[in-house]
C-alpha positions as CSV (number, residue, x, y, z in Angstrom):
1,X,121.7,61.9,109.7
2,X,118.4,62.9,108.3
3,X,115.4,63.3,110.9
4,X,112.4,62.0,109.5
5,X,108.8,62.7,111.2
6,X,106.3,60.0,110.1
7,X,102.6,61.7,110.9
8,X,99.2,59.5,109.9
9,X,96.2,60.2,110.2
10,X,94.3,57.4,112.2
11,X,90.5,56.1,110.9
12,X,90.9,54.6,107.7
13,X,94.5,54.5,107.9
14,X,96.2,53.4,110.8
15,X,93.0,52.3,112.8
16,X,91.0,48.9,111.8
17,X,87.3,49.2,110.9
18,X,86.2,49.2,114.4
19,X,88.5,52.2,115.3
20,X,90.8,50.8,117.2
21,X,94.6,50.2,116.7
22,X,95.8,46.9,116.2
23,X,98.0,45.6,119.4
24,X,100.9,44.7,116.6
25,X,101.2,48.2,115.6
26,X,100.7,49.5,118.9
27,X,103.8,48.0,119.7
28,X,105.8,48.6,116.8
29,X,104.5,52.2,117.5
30,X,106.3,52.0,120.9
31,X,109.5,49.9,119.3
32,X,110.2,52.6,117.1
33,X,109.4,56.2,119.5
34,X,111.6,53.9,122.4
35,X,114.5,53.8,119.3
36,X,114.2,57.6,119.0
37,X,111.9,57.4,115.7
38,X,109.8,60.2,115.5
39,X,106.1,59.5,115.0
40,X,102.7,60.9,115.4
41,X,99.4,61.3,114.4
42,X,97.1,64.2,112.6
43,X,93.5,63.5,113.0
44,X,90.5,65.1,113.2
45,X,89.5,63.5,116.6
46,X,89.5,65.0,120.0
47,X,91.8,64.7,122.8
48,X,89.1,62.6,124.8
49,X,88.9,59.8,121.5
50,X,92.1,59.5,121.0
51,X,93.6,59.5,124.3
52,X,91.9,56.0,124.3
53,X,92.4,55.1,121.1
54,X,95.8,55.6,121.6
55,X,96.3,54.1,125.0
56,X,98.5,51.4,124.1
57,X,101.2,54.0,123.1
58,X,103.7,55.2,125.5
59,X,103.8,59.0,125.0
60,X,106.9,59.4,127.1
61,X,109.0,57.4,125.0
62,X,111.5,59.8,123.2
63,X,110.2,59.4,119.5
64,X,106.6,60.8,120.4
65,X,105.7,64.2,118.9
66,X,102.6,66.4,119.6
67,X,99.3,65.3,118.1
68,X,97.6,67.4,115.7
69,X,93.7,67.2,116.9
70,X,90.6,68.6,115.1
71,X,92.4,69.0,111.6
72,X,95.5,70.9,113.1
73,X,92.7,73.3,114.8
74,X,94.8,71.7,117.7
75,X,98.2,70.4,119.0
76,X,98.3,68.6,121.9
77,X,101.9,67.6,123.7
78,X,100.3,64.0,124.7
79,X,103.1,62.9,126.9
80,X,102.9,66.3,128.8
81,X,99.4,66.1,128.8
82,X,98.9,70.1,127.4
83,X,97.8,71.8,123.7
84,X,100.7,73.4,123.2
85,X,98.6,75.7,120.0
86,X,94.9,76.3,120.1
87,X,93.5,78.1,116.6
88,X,90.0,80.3,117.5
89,X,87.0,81.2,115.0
90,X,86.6,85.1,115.0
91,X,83.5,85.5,117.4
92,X,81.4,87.4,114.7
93,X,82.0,84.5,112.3
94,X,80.7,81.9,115.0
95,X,77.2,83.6,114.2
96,X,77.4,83.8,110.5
97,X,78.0,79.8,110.5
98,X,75.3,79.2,113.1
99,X,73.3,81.4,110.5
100,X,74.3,79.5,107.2
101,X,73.4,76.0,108.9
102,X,70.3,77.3,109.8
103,X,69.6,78.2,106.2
104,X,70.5,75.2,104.9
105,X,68.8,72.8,107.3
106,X,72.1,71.2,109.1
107,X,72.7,71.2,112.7
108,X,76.0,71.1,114.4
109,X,77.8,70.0,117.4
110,X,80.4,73.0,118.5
111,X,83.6,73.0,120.3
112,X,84.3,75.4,122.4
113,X,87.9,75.8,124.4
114,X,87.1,77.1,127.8
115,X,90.2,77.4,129.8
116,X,88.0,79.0,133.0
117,X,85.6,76.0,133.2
118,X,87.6,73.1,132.2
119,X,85.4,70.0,132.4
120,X,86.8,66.7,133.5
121,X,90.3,68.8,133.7
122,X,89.7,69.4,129.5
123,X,88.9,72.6,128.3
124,X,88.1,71.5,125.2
125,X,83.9,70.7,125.4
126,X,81.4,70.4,123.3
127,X,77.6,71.8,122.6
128,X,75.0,71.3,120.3
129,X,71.8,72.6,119.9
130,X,69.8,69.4,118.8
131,X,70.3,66.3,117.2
132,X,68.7,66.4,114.1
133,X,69.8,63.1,112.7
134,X,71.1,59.6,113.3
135,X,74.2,60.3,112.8
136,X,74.4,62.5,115.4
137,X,72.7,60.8,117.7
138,X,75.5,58.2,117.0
139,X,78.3,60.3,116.9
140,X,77.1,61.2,120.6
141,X,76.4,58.5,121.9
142,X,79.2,56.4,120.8
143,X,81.6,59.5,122.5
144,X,79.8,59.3,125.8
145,X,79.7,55.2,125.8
146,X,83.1,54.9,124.4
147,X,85.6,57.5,125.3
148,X,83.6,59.7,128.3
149,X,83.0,62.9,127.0
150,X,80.6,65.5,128.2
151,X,77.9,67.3,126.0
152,X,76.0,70.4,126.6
153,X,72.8,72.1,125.0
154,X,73.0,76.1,123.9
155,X,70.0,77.8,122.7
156,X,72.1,81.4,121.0
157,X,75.5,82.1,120.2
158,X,75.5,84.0,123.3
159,X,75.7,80.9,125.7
160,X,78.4,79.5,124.6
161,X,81.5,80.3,127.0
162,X,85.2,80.4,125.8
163,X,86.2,80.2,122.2
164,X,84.5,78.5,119.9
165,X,87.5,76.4,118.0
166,X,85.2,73.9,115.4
167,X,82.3,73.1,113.9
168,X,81.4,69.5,113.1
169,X,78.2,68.2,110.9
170,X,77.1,65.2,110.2
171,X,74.4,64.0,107.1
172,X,73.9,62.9,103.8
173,X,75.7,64.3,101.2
174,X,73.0,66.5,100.1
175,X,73.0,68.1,103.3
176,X,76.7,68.1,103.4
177,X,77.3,69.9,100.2
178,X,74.7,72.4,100.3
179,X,75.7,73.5,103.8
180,X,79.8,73.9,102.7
181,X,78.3,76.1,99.5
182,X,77.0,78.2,102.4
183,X,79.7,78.8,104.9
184,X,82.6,78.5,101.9
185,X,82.8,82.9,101.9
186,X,82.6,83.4,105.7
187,X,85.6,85.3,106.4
188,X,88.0,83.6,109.1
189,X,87.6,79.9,108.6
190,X,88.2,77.0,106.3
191,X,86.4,74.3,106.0
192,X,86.4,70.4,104.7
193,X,84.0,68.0,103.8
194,X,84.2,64.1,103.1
195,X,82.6,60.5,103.5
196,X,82.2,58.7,106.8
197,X,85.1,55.9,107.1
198,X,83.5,53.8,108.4
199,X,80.0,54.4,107.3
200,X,79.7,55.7,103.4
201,X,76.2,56.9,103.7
202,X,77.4,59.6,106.2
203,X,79.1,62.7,105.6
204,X,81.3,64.9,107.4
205,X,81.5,69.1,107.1
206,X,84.1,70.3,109.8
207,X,84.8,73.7,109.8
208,X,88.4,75.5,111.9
209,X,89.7,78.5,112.1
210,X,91.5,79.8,108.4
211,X,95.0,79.9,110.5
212,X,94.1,75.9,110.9
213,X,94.8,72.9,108.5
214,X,96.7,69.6,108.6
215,X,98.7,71.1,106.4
216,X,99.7,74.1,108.9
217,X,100.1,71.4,111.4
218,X,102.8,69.4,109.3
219,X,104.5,73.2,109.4
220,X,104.1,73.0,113.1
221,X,105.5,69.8,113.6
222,X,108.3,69.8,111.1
223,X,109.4,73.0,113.3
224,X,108.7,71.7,116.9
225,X,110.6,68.3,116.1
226,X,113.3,69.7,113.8
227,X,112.4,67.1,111.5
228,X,114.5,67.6,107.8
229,X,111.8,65.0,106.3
230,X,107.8,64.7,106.9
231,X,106.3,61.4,105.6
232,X,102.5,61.7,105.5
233,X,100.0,58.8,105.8
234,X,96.1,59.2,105.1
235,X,92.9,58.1,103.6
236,X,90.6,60.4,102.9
237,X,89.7,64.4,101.8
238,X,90.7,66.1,104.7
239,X,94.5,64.2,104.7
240,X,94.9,66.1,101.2
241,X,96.4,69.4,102.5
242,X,98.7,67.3,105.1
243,X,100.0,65.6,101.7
244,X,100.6,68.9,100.3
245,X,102.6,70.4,103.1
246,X,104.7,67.0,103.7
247,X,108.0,65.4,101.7
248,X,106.5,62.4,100.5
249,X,102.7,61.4,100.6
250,X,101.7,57.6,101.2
251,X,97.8,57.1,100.8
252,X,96.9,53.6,102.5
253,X,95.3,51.2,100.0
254,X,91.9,51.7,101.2
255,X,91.9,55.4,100.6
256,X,89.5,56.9,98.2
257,X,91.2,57.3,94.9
258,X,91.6,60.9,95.2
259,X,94.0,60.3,97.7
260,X,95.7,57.0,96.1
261,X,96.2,59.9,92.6
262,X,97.8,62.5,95.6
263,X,100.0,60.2,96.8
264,X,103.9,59.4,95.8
265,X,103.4,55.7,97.6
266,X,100.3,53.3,98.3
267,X,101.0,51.2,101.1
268,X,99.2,48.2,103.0
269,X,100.3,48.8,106.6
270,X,101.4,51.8,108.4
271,X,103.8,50.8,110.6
272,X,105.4,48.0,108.0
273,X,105.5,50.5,105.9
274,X,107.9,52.9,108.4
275,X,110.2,50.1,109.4
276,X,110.4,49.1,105.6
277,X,111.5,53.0,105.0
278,X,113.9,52.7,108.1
279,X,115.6,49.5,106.9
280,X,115.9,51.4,103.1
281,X,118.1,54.1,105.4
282,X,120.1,52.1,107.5
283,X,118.0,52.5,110.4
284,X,117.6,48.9,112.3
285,X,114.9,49.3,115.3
């Protein structure tokens, strides 16, 4: 029989509008990994986020893949509690971004993956210079209140230990789109910009290592899990490479019409939408 791996991203598609996941779909989530059903997610959250976003889910259950984190920057064996791939920036591109943003205005917050001087047993931590904005000071805050997770304040390149593995900044479009025009011919890295989900007036610019993508993460993923079928769910900019890379493309019906035009299917629900494909197959769960 076919093996089909069902990957979504999770805010704006599989999360409500207060980011969190429903309790029904948690638990059709579990009904279908506990079956053998292979699912997971590709997101461009943290580990700390969505380990309790996700905490309903029961990542021992036989169905559960590795996560993709940070835009595939990121794989993480959730059940095993280990990144089982970690993409880097090149060091002397870490400077020219630094640079670029500086130029243009826009302040980021930077992840750095520090195996030496794991914090909180996560090597994975992030650092930031200032918070030039609301949104960041919300984007903080909300991480610290919410989900635990440490920050940290650098001055230079210099001071920040391990590799750096991301980039994330946070502003008004203006900002936004000036700032990409700047890093967009920095060897080493690739970058993707795109509307808050939950907030329109912000904007995100995230920027990974070039060997990183949710599209290299479907690639990952198809091979870890032996998967002969990927089915792709998403929402928004960043979920358009994922669609590229995957078998068949759903956009949820929320997602911005970019995505809906990507898409081979537009569906409602997730999870109804997995056990409808699974019922076309002959798969009862």
């Amino acid at each position: 029989m076919e093996k089909t791996l069902y990957l979504s991203d999770l805010d704006g598609t599989l999360l409500d509008r207060e980011a969190r996941l429903p309790s029904e779909d948690a638990e059709k989530i579990n009904r279908m990994t506990a079956a053998g059903v292979r699912v997971s997610f590709a997101t461009a959250r943290t580990v700390r986020s969505v380990s309790t976003i996700l905490s309903a889910l029961d990542f021992s259950l036989p169905g559960c893949a590795p996560a993709a984190l940070m835009n595939g920057t990121m794989i993480r064996d959730m059940g095993q509690n280990r990144y089982v791939s970690v993409e880097r920036i090149p060091p002397a591109s870490v400077s020219r971004i630094l640079e670029a943003l500086d130029r243009a205005g826009a302040e980021p917050f930077v992840f750095v993956y520090d195996e030496e001087r794991p914090v909180k047993g996560d090597p994975l931590v992030t650092w930031y210079r200032t918070i030039a904005n609301g949104a960041m000071r919300d984007f903080r805050d909300e991480r610290i209140e919410k989900y635990g997770k440490p920050f940290f304040r650098f001055a230079s390149p210099e001071d920040l230990p391990g590799g750096t593995v991301y980039f994330c900044v946070l502003g008004g479009e203006e900002l936004i789109r000036e700032a990409a025009e700047r890093i967009c011919d920095i060897p080493g890295v690739r970058l993707t910009f795109y509307r808050d989900a939950y907030r329109p007036e912000v904007w995100y610019l995230e920027i990974f290592p070039e060997t990183a993508s949710k599209k290299k993460a479907v690639d990952f993923l198809r091979a870890w899990t032996g998967a002969d079928r990927v089915v792709a769910f998403g929402d928004n900019r960043n979920d358009l490479p994922m669609f590229e890379a995957a078998d068949l493309a759903v956009a949820v019906s929320s997602a911005r019409e970019e995505v809906r035009a990507a898409a081979d299917d537009v569906c409602g629900n997730v999870t109804d939408w997995i056990l409808a494909d699974l019922s076309r197959r002959g798969t009862a769960v």
